[in-house]
C-alpha positions in Angstrom: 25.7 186.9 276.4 25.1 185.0 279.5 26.2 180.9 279.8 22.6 180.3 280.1 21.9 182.4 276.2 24.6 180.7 275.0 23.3 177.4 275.4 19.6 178.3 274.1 21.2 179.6 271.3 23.1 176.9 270.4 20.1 174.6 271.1 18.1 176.7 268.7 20.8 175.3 265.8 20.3 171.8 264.2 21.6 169.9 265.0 22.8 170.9 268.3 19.6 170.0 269.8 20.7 166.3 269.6 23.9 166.8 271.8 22.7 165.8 275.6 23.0 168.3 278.3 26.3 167.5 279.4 27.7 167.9 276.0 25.6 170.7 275.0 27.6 172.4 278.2 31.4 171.7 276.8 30.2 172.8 273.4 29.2 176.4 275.2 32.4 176.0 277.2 34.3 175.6 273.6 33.1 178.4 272.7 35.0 182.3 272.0 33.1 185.3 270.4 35.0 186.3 267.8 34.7 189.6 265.5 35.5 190.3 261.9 35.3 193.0 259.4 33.7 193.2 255.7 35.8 191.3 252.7 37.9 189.4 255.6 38.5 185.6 254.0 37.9 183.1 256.6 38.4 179.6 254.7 39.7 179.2 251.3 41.5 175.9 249.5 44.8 177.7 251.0 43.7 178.5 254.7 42.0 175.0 255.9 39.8 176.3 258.5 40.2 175.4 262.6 36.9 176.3 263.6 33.6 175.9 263.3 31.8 179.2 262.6 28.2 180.0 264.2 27.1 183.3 262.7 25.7 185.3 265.4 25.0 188.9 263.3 26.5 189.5 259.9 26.8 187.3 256.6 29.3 185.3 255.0 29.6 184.2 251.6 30.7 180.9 250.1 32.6 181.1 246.9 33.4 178.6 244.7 35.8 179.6 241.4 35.3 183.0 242.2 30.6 182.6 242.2 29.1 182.8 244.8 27.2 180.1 245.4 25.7 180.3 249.1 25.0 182.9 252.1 25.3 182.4 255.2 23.6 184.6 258.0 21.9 184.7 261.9 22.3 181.3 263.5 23.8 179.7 260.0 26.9 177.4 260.7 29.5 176.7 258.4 32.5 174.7 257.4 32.0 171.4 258.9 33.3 169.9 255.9 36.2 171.7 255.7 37.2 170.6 259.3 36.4 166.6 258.7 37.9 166.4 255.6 40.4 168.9 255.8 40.1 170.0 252.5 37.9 172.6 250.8 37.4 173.6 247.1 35.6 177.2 248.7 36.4 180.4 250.0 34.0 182.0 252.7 34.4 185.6 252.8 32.2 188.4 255.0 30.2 190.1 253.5 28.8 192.5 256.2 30.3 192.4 259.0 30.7 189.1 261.3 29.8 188.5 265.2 30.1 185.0 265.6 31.1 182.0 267.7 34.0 180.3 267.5 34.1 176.3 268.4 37.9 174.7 267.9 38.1 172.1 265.8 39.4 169.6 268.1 36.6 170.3 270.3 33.9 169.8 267.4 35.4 166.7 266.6 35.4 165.0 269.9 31.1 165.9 269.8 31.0 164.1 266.7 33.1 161.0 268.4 30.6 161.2 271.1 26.9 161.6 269.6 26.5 159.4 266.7 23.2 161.2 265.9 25.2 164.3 265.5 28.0 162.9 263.4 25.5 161.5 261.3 24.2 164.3 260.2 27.7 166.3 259.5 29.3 163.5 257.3 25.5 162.4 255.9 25.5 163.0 251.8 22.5 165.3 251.3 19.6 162.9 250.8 20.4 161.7 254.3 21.1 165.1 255.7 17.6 166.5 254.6 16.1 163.6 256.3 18.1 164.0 259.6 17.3 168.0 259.6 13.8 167.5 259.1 13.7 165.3 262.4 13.8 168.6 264.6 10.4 168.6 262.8 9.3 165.3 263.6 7.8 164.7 267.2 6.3 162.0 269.0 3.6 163.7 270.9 1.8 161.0 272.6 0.2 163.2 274.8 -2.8 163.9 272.0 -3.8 160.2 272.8 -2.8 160.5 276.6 -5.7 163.9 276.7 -7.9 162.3 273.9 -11.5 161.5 275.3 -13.2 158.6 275.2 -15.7 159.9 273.0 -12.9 160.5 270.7 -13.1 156.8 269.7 -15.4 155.2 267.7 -18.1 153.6 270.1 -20.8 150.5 269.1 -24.0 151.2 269.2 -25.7 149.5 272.1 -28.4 146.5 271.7 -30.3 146.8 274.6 -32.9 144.5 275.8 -35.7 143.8 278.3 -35.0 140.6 280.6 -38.1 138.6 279.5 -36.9 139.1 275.8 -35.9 135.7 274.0 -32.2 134.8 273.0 -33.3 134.3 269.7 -34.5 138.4 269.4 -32.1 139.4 271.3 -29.7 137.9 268.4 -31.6 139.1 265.9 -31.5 142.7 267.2 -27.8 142.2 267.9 -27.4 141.3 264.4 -29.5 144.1 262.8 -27.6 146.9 264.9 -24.0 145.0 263.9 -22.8 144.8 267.5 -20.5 142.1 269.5 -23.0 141.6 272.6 -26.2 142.6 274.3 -27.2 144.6 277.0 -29.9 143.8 279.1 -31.8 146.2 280.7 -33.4 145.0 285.1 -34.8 147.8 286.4 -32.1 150.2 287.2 -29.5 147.1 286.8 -27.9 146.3 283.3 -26.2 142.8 282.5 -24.3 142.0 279.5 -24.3 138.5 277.7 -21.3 138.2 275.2 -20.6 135.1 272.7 -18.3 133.6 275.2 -21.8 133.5 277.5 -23.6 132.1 274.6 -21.8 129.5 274.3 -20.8 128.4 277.6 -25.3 128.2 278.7 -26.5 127.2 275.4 -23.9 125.0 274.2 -22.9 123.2 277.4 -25.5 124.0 280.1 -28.4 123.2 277.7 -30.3 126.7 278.0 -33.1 127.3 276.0 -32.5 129.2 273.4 -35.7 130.9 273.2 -35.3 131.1 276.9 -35.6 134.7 278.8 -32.0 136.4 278.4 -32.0 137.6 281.6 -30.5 135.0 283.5 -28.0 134.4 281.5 -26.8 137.7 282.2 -23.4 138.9 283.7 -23.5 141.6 286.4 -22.3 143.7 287.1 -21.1 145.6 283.9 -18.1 148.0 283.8 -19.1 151.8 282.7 -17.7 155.3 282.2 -18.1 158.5 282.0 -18.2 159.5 277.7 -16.0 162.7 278.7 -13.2 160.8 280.4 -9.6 160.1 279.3 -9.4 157.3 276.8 -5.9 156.1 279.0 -8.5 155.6 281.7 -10.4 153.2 279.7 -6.8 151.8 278.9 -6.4 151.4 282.4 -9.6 149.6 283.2 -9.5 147.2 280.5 -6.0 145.9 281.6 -7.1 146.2 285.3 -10.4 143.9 284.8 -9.2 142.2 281.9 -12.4 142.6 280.1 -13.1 143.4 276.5 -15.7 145.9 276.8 -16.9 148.8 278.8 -20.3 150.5 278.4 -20.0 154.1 278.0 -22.6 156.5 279.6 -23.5 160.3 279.5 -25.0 161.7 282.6 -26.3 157.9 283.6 -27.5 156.9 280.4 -26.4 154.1 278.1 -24.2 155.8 275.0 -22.2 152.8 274.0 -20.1 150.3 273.9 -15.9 150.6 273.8 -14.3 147.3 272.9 -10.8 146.7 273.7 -9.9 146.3 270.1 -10.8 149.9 269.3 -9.2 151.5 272.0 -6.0 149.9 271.2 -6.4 150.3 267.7 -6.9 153.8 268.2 -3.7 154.3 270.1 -1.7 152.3 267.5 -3.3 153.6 264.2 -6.6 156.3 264.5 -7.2 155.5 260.7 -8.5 151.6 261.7 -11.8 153.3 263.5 -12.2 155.4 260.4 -12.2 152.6 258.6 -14.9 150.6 260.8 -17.3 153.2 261.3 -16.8 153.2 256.7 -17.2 149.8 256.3 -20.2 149.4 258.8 -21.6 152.2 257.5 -25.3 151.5 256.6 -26.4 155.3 255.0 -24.8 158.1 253.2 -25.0 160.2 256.6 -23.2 157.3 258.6 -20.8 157.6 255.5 -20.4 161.2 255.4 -19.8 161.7 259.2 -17.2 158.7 258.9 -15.3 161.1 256.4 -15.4 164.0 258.6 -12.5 162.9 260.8 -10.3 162.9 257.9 -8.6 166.5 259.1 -7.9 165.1 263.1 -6.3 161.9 261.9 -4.0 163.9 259.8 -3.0 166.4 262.4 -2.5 162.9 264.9 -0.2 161.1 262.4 1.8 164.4 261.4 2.1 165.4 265.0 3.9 162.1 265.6 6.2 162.7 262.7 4.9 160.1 260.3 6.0 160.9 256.8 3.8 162.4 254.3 4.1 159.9 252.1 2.5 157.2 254.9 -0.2 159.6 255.7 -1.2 160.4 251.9 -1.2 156.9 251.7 -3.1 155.7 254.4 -5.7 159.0 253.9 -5.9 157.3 249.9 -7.1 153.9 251.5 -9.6 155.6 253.3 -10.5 158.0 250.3 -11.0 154.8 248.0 -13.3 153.0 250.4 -15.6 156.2 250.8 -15.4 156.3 246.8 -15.9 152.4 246.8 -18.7 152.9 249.6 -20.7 155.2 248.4 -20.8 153.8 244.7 -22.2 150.7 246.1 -24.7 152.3 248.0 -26.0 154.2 244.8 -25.3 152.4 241.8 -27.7 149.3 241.1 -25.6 146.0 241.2 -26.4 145.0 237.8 -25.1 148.4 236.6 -22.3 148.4 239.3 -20.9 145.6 237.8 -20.6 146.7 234.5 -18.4 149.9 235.0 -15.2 150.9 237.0 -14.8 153.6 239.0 -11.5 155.4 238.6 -10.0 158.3 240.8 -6.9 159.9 239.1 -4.7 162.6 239.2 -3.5 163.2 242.8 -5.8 160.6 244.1 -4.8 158.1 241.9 -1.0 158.5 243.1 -1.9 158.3 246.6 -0.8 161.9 247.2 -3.8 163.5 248.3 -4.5 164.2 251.9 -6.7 167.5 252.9 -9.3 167.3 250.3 -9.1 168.7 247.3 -10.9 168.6 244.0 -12.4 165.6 242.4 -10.8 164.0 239.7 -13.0 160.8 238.7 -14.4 158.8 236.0 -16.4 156.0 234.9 -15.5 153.5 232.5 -18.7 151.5 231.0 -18.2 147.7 229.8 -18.8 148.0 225.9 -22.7 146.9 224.3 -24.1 148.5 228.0 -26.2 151.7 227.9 -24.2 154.8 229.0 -27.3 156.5 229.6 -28.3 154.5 232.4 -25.8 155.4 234.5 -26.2 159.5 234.1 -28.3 160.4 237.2 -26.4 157.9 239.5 -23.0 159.5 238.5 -24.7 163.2 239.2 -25.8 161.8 242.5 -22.3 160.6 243.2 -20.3 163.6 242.4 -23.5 165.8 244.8 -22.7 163.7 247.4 -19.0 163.7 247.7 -19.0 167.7 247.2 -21.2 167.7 250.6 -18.5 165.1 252.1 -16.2 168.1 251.4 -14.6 167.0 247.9 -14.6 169.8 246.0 -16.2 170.3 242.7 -13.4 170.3 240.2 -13.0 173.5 238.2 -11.9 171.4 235.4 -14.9 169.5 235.3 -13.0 166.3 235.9 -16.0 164.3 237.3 -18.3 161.3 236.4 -21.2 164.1 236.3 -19.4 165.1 232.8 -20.5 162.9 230.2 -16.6 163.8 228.8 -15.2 161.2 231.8 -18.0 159.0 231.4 -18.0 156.6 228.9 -17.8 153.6 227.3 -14.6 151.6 227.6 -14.3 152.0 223.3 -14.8 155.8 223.3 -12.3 156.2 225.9 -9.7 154.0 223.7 -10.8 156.5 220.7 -9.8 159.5 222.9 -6.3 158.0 224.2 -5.5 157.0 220.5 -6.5 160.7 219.6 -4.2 162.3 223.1 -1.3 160.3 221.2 -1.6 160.7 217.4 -2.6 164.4 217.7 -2.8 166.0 221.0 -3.7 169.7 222.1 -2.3 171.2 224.7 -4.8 170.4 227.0 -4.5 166.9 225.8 -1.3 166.3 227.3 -2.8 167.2 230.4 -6.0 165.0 230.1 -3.7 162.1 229.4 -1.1 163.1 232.3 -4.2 162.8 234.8 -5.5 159.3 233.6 -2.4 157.8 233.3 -2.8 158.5 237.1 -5.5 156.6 237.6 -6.6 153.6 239.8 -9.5 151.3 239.8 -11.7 152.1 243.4 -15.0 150.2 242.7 -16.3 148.5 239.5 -14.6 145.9 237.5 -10.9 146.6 237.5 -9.9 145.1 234.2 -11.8 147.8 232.2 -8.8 150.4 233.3 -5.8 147.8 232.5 -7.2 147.1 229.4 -6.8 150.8 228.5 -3.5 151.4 230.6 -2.3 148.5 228.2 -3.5 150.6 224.8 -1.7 153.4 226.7 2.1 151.2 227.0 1.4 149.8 223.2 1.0 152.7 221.4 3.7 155.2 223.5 6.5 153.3 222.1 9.1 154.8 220.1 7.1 158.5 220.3 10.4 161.1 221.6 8.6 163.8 220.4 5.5 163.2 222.1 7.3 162.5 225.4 9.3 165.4 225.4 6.6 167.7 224.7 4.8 165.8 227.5 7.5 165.7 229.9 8.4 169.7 228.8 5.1 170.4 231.1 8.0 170.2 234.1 9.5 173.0 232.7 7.0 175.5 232.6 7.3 176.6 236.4 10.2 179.0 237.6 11.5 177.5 240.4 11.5 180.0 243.2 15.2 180.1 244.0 17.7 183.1 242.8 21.0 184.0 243.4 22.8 182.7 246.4 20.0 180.1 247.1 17.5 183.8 248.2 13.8 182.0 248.1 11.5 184.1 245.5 8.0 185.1 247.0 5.1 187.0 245.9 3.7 189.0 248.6 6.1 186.1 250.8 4.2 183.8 249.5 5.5 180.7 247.3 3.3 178.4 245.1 4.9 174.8 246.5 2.8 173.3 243.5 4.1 175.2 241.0 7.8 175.5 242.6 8.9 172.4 242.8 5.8 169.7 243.6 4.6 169.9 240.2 8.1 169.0 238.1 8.8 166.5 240.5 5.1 164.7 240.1 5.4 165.4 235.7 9.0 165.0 235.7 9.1 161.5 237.3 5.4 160.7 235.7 7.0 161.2 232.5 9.8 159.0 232.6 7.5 156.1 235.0 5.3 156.7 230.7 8.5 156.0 228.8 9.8 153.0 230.8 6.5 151.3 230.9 5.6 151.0 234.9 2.8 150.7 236.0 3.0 152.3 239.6 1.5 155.3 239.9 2.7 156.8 243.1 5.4 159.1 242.7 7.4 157.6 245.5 7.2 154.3 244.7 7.8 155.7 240.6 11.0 157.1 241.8 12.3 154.0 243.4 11.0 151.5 240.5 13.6 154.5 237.9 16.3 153.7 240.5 15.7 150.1 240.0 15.4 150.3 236.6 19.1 152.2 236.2 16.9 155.4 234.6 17.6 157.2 237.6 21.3 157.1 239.6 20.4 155.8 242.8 22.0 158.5 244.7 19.9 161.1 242.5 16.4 159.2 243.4 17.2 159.3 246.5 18.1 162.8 246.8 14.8 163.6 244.4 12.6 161.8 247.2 13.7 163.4 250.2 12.9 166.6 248.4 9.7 166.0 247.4 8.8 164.5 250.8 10.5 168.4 251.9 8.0 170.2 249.8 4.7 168.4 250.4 5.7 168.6 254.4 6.0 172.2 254.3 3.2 172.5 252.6 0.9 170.0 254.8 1.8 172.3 257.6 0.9 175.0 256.3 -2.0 173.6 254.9 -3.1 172.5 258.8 -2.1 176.0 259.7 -4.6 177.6 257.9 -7.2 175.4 258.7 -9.8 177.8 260.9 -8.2 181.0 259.8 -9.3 183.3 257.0 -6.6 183.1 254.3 -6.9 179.6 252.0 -3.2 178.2 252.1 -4.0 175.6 249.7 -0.6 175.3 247.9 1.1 178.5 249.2 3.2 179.0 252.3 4.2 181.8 253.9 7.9 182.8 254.0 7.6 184.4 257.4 6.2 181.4 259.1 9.6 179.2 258.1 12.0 178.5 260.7 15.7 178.7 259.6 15.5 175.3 259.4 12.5 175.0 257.4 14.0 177.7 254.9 17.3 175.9 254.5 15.4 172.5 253.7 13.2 174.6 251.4 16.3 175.9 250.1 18.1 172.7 249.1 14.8 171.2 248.2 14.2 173.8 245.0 18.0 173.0 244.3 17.4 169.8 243.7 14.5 170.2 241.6 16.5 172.6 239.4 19.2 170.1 239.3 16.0 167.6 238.0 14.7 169.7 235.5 18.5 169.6 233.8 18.2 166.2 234.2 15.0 165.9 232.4 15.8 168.3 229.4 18.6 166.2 228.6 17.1 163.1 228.9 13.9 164.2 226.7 15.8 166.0 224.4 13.4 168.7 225.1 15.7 171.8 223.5 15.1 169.8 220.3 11.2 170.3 220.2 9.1 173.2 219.8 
């Protein structure tokens, strides 16, 4: 093996990638190929270790008490620990025979005095070590805004105007089409006149009012091209220090691009969605606003945002459709009489490629349920041709079941917790979810408060609810080998799930009223029901799984096979696998935690 594969190699490990060049080249200088036959014990509690390993071909096995607990194989490296601390409880032993590299110790340690990024990660406890390995996963690709068009951004639509047309209709148009200025149209000449213009003829040069715009004007106006680079548009704003630049395709007026938006888009592509929502003045305007859901999501996870700031951001956005579109169909007077609730994965904030609808509607008591049946089988038509799925469950507002008054929904909660089925557990675990997105909002505390009241002192109910977590195999066997189906693994089922029930069923028992799991996890910390340590570890994990799954989730998106909550073994870097790995670990290590807390053995 050449220098030059040696240090492409060594790049391909994490987290070797984070040495610079100059020390990636001693590292590959460091470096002897060593060879060594089957059952040969490399590191044991008697024989400290002086190198760092860096499996090549074979596999070694780490033992600890004589189990053995891990396997190590192609491009694995192992015992760092053994040479910082100089101490180890394990033995690693080959188990088929070993090509590796060879890095001495003393040589190892001078990288770690010299690249804090890479010591960090080596002497890291394993919350913190998840979160630096998944950093090789994170990049900053500005260059999807440096190629982005500019009819990639949102654009204003343009109020344009003859010459001889009056201030006063100009305004009036300008206000009807909900735009910042006006364009006036001389001949084959256009002017613009802004508020800044306004003011400065009308309120200090006397104009007439309902005066001829036209001489009022400013020329001439800046354009471009709709197919050109937005970092053009960048450019020109900062050049002419303007606010706004008409945009044209093949000559003719398409809009306006104000400064705000372009930078807005470059800082956060969510804030146009959220214009183009809130100045939304039809369902089609509303619906094409929600389109663009999928591109912000591949922006923000390209840059390495964390999933749980793009579920979170793609929930705002999902609540002001929900909150949109209810206004736009439900009369006020009725409007105002119900709340609209989203729960399950919506109503934790987790959702971001849409998935199915879980809604209600909660109706003020002595107000006619009836009335609201055809608007709520509008709603849930229109939001499956947004792109939300009908839920197979039936979990929608178009089911009289989760539509109702706010008394018969206190009847059903009282009759989830006296005498529950086993679907029961599951109808509560889903509204116990649940946030207010339109409607009066006090209609869903005053039944989350019924919910705290009457959960008190119930073990048995809680462990059977929080036994739900334990259903699932988790897909880890022997010496940490992933379990797949047809290399496939249900991330739902695997570990997403008994993390989301798990943590949901403690956030019941301790009263809090946060619904997102993140946020859940940190409030049990707080709360001394979860070590700190342990939560911590528990979040990076679940950030892990749904990461994995998001990307495979974006994979799939224009191919034939539905990833939903699978991935695909085979399209897992090492990396990936060995996050995955530690990631199913620690929900395992969770579920323990959980049957001992519930009690769970205890109940059938």
């Amino acid at each position: 093996m050449s220098l030059h594969d040696q240090e492409a190699f060594l790049k391909s490990i994490h987290p070797f990638e984070l040495l610079t060049h100059k020390e990636l080249t001693k590292a590959v200088n460091s470096m002897d190929i060593a060879y060594y036959k089957k059952d040969e014990v490399l590191i044991s509690p008697d024989n400290i270790s002086e190198f760092l390993y860096l499996i090549i071909k074979g596999e070694v096995g780490e033992y600890h008490k004589d189990e053995l607990i891990k396997v190590y194989h192609n491009s694995n490296t192992f015992d760092a620990d053994s040479l910082i601390y100089d101490k180890t409880e394990d033995t690693f032993t080959v188990l088929e025979e070993l090509i590796c590299f060879e890095m001495k110790k003393e040589d190892f340690k001078s990288l770690l005095d010299s690249n804090n990024a890479f010591k960090e990660f080596y002497i890291s406890d394993l919350a913190n070590k998840i979160q630096s390995a998944k950093q090789k996963e994170y990049t900053t690709q500005m260059s999807g805004f440096m190629i982005a068009r500019i009819v990639d951004s949102y654009l204003h639509a343009p109020c344009i105007v003859k010459t001889d047309v009056s201030i006063m209709d100009a305004l009036h148009k300008m206000e009807k089409l909900k735009t910042n200025c006006i364009l006036v149209q001389d001949g084959d000449e256009c002017g613009i006149v802004t508020d800044s213009i306004l003011r400065k003829h009308i309120l200090y040069n006397d104009y007439d009012k309902n005066g001829p715009i036209g001489p009022i004007a400013l020329k001439p106006i800046i354009t471009m091209e709709h197919d050109d680079f937005l970092f053009n548009a960048l450019l020109s704003f900062t050049k002419n220090s303007i606010k706004r630049i008409i945009i044209t395709k093949d000559g003719e007026i398409l809009g306006v691009l104000e400064q705000l938006d372009l930078l807005s888009y470059f800082a956060n592509h969510t804030y146009l969605v959220a214009v183009q929502i809130k100045k939304a003045t039809s369902i089609d305007e509303l619906k094409l606003a929600s389109h663009d859901f999928i591109n912000i999501i591949k922006k923000l996870h390209a840059k390495g945002t964390k999933v749980e700031y793009i579920s979170k951001l793609i929930a705002e956005l999902n609540e002001k459709i929900y909150e949109k579109l209810y206004e736009m169909i439900v009369p006020k007077e009725l409007a105002k009489d119900a709340c609209l609730i989203v729960m399950g994965s919506e109503g934790r904030k987790e959702q971001m490629l849409k998935t199915d609808q879980d809604n209600a509607l909660i109706i003020r008591n002595g107000v006619d349920v009836a009335l609201y049946e055809e608007y709520m089988k509008e709603f849930t038509k229109i939001l499956i041709e947004f792109g939300f799925p009908e839920c197979e469950g039936n979990i929608m507002v178009s089911n009289e079941y989760w539509r109702k008054s706010s008394h018969d929904f206190e009847h059903e909660i009282l009759r989830w917790l006296e005498a529950p089925n086993k679907d029961d557990y599951m109808k509560l675990a889903i509204f116990f979810d649940s946030i207010a997105v339109a409607g009066d909002e006090k209609l869903i505390d005053e039944l989350k408060d019924i919910i705290y009241e009457n959960i008190k002192d119930k073990d048995v109910f809680l462990a059977n609810f929080a036994k739900a977590a334990l259903i699932f195999e988790t897909p880890i066997g022997m010496f940490t080998k992933l379990i797949s189906t047809n290399d496939q693994i249900d991330m739902k089922k695997g570990g997403i799930f008994p993390i989301v029930q798990g943590i949901r069923s403690l956030a019941l028992e301790a009263g809090i009223r946060e619904t997102n799991t993140n946020n859940r996890i940190r409030l049990l910390a707080k709360a001394n029901i979860l070590d700190k340590k342990f939560a911590d570890v528990i979040e990076e994990a679940f950030d892990t799984l749904l990461n994995l799954r998001l990307k495979e989730r974006l994979r799939a998106i224009g191919h034939e096979e539905d990833a939903n909550n699978f991935i695909y073994v085979q399209n897992l870097n090492q990396l990936e696998a060995d996050l995955l790995k530690d990631s199913f670990k620690i929900v395992n290590k969770f579920k323990n935690f959980l049957s001992h807390h519930f009690k769970i053995s205890m109940v059938g």
